[in-house]
TORGU-440427 format. One record per residue: residue in three letters; x, y, z of N, C-alpha, C in turn. Coordinates in steps of 0.2 Angstrom, whole numbers, plus 5000, padded with zeros to 4 digits. Example, Ala and Ser with C-alpha at 12.3 -4.5 7.8 and 13.67 -1.06 7.14 Angstrom:
  aa  n_u  n_v  n_w ca_u ca_v ca_w  c_u  c_v  c_w
 ALA 5066 4972 5039 5062 4978 5039 5066 4984 5039
 SER 5064 4989 5035 5068 4995 5036 5064 5000 5039
//
This chain:
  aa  n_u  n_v  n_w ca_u ca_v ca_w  c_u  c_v  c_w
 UNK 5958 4995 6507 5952 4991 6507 5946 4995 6503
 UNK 5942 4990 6500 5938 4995 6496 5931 4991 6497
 UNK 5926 4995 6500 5918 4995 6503 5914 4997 6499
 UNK 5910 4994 6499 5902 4993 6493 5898 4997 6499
 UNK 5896 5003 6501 5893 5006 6503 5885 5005 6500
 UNK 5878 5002 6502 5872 5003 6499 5867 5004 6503
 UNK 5865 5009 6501 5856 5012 6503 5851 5008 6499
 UNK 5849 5004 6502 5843 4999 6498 5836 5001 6497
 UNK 5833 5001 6493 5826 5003 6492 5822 5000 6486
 UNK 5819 4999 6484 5814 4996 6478 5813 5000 6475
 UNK 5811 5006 6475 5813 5011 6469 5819 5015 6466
 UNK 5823 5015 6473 5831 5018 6470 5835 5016 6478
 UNK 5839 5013 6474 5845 5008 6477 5851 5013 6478
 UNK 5854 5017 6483 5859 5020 6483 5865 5016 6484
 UNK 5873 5018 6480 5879 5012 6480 5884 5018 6482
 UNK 5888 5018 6483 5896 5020 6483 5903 5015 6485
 UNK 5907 5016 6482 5914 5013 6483 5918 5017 6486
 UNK 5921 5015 6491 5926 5019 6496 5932 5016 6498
 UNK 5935 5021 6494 5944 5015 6495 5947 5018 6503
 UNK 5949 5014 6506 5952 5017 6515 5957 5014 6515
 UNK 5960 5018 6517 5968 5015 6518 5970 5019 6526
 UNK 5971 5015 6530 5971 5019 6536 5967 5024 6540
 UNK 5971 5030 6537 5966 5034 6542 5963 5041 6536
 UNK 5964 5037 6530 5962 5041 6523 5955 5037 6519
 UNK 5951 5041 6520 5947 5037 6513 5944 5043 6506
 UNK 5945 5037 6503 5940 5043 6496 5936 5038 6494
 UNK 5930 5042 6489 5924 5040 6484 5929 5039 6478
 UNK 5927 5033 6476 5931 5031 6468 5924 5032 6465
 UNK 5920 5030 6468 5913 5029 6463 5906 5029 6467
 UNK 5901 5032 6463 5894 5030 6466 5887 5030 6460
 UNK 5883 5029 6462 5876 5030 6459 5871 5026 6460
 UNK 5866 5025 6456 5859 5022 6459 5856 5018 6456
 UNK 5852 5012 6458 5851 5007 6454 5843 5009 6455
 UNK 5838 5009 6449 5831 5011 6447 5826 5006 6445
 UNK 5825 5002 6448 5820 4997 6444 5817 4998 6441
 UNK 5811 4997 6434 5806 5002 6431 5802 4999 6438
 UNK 5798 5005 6439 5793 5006 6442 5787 5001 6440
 UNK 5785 5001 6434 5781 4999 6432 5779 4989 6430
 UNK 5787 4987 6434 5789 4982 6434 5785 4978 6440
 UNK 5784 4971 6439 5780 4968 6445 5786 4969 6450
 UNK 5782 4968 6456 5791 4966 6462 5796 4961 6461
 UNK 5794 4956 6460 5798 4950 6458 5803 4949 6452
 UNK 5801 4954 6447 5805 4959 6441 5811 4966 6444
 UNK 5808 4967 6447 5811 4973 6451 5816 4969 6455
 UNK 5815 4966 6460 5821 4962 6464 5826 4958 6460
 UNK 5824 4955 6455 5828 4954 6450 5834 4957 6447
 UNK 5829 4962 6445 5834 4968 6441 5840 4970 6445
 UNK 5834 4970 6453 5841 4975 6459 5846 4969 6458
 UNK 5844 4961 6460 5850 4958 6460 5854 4957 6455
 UNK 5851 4958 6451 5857 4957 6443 5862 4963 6443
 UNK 5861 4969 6444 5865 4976 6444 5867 4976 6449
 UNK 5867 4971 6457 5870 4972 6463 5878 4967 6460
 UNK 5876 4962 6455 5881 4957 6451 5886 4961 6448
 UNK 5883 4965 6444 5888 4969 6438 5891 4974 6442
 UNK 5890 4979 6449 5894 4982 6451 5900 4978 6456
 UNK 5894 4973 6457 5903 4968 6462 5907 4965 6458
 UNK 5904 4964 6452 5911 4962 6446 5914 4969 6443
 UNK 5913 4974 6443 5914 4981 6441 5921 4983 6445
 UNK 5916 4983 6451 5921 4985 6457 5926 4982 6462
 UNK 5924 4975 6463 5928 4969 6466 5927 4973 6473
 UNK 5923 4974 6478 5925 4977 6483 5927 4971 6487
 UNK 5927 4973 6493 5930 4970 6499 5926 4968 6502
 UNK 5922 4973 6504 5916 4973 6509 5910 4975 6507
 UNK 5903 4973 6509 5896 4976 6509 5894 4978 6515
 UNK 5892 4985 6515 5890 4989 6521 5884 4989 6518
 UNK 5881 4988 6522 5872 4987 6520 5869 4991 6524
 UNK 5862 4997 6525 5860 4998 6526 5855 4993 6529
 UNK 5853 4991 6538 5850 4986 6541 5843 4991 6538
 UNK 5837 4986 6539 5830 4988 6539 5828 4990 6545
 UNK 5824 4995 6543 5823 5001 6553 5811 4999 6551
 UNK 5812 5001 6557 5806 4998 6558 5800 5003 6557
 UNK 5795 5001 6555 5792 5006 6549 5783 5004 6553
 UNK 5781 5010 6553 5773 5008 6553 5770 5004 6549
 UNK 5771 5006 6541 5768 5003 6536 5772 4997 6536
 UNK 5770 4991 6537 5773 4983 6538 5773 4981 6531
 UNK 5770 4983 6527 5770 4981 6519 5777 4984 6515
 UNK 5779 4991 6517 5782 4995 6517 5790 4991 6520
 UNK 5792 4990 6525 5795 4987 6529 5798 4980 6523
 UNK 5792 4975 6523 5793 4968 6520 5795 4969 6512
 UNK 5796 4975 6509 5794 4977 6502 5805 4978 6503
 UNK 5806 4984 6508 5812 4985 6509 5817 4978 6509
 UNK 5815 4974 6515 5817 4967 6516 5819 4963 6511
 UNK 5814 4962 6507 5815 4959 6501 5824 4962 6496
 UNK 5822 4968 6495 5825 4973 6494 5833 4972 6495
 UNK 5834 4972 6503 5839 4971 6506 5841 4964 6504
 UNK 5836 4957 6504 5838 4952 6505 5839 4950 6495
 UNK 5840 4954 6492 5842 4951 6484 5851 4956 6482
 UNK 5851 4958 6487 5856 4963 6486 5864 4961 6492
 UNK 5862 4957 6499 5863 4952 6498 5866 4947 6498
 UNK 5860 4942 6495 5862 4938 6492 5868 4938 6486
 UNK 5868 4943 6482 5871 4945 6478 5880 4945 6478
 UNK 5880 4948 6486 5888 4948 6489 5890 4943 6494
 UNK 5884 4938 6497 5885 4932 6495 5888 4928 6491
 UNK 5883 4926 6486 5886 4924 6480 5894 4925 6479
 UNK 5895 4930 6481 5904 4932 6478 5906 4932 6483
 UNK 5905 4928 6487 5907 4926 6497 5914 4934 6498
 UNK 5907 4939 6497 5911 4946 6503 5908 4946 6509
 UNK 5911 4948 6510 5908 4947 6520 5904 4953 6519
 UNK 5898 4954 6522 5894 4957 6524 5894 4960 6529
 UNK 5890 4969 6531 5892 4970 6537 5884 4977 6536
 UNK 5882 4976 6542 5874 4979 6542 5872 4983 6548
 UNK 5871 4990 6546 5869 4993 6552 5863 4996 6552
 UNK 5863 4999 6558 5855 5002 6560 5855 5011 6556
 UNK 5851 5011 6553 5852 5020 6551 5852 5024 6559
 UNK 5852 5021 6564 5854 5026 6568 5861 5028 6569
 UNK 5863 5021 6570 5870 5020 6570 5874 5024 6564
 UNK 5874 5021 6558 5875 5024 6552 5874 5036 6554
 UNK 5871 5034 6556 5869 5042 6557 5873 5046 6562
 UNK 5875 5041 6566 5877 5042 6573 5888 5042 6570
 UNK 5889 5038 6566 5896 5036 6565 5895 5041 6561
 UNK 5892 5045 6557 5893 5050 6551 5893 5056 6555
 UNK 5886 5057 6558 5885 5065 6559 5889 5066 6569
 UNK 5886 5061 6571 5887 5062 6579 5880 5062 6584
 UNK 5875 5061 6578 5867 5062 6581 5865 5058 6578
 UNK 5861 5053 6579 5858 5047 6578 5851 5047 6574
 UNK 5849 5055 6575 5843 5056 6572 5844 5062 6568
 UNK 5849 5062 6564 5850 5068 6560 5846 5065 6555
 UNK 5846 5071 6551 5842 5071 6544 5848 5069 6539
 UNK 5843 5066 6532 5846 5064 6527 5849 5068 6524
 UNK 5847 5075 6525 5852 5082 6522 5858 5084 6526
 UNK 5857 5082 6534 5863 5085 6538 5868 5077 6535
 UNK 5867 5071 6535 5872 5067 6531 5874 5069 6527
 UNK 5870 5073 6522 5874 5073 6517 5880 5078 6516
 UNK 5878 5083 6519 5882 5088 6522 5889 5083 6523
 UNK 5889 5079 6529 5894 5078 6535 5899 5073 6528
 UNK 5895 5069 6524 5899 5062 6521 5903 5069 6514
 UNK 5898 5075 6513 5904 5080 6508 5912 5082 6514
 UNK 5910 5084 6517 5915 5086 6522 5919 5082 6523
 UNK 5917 5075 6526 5922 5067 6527 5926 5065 6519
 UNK 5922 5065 6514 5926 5064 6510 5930 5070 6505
 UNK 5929 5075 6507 5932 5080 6503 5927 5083 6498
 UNK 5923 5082 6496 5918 5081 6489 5918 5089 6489
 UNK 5918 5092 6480 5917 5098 6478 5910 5098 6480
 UNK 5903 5095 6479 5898 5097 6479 5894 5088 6483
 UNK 5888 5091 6485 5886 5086 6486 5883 5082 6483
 UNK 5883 5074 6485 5880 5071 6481 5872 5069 6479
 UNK 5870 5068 6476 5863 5068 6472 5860 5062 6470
 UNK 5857 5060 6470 5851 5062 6477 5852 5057 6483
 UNK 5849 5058 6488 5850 5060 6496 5853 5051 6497
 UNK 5849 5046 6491 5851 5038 6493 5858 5037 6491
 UNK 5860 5041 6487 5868 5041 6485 5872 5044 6494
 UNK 5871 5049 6497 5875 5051 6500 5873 5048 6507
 UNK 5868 5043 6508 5866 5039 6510 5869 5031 6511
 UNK 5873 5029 6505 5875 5025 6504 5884 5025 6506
 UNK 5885 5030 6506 5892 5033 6507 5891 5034 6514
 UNK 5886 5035 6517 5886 5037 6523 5887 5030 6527
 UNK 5883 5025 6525 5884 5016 6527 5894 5016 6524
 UNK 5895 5016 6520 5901 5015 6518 5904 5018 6523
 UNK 5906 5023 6526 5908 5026 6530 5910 5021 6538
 UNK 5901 5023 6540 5901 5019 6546 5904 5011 6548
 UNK 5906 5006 6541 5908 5001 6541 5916 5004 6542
 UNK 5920 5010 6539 5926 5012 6540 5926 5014 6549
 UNK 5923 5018 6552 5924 5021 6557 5923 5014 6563
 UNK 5918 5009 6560 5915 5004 6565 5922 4999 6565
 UNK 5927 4997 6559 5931 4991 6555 5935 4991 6564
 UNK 5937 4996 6568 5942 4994 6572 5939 4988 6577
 UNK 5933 4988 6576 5930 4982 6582 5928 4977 6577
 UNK 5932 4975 6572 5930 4970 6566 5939 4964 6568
 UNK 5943 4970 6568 5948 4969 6567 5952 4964 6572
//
């Protein structure tokens, strides 16, 4: 089975691909999707949805583990991610993959064993889980693996 692992954001969109065969997984692939900044938001969602298109015809996954939206002081901030979440998707809609969405605590909690660890201690735990010489760069990539992940350790209660 191979999982579309994605950390969503409007300035850098973290991806990973995660082949799982049982009770083995590896990383085939990852990296980051950049809007220009300088781009209105409704250009910027675009773009994110056009490049969420080209890596699911790229890589044909299976699955999309999404990073759920977690609740945020700043509500602007919040509704900006949403958007964000909600063009990325649509995208795997479009290509009728089943979606599967968790909470960054959950995500945190299937990866590290503590729900409130940091973005540094996942990255650490998702090098270790998948074997990785070095880790990965920057934090929304191993962030995105770390969702991919937690759709693999969460699939027994799918199934």
């Amino acid at each position: 089975m191979r999982i579309l692992g994605v950390d969503p954001g409007i300035s850098i969109t973290g991806f990973s691909i995660i082949e799982s065969n049982r009770n083995q997984s590896s990383l085939s692939a990852y990296g980051t999707v950049k809007p220009n900044q300088k781009d209105s938001l409704p250009k910027r969602l675009n773009y994110l949805f056009e490049e969420m298109n080209k890596i699911l015809d790229q890589f044909n996954p299976d699955i999309l583990s999404v990073e759920d939206a977690f609740y945020s002081k700043n509500v602007k901030s919040a509704m900006v991610l949403g958007q964000a979440r909600g063009a990325i998707i649509l995208a795997a809609a479009q290509a009728n993959i089943p979606i599967f969405e968790f909470a960054p605590r959950k995500v945190k909690m299937s990866v590290c064993g503590n729900g409130a660890a940091s973005k540094e201690q996942v990255a650490y735990m998702v090098t270790k889980i998948l074997k990785l010489k070095v880790q990965p760069k920057p934090l929304d990539v191993s962030d995105a693996m770390a969702v991919g992940l937690c759709y693999i350790n969460q699939s027994k209660f799918y199934d």
